[in-house]
C-alpha positions, 0 to 999 in steps of 0.5 A: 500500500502507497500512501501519498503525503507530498514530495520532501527535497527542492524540487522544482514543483514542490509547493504546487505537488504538496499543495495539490495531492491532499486536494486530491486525495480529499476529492477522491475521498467525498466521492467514496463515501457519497459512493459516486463516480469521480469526476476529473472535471470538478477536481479541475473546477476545485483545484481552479477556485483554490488558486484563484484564491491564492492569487487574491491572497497573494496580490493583497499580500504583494507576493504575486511572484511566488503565486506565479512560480507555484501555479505557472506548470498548472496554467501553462498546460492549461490543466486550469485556467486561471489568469496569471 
């Protein structure tokens, strides 16, 4: 049995990778005990809400630059679509 917990060292897409598998594994979660089917395009939906989230923190905050580096490799491949 694997369980995921996120990545350790410095890697390039730490902080989006540790950010997003415990979204996932509470998604794949709800969907098991509601006994429905997943649906990747919801977890996409959450995972947008989440990072347009972060970014109003990050434009109040003045750290726009790290809200960038974090969720670029997602926006870039157009797994979400948020703005950046």
């Amino acid at each position: 049995m694997t369980i995921l917990c996120g990545t350790f060292g410095h890697s390039k897409h730490q902080a989006l990778t540790n950010h997003t598998l415990p979204v996932a594994k509470y998604f794949i979660y709800e969907y098991f005990l509601n006994e429905e089917p997943l649906d990747f395009e919801l977890y996409k939906l959450l995972l947008r809400e989440k990072a347009l989230a972060e970014k109003h923190i990050a434009f109040k905050n003045n750290s726009f630059a790290t809200f960038n580096k974090k969720w670029q490799p997602l926006v870039s491949k157009n797994f979400i679509t948020c703005t950046v």
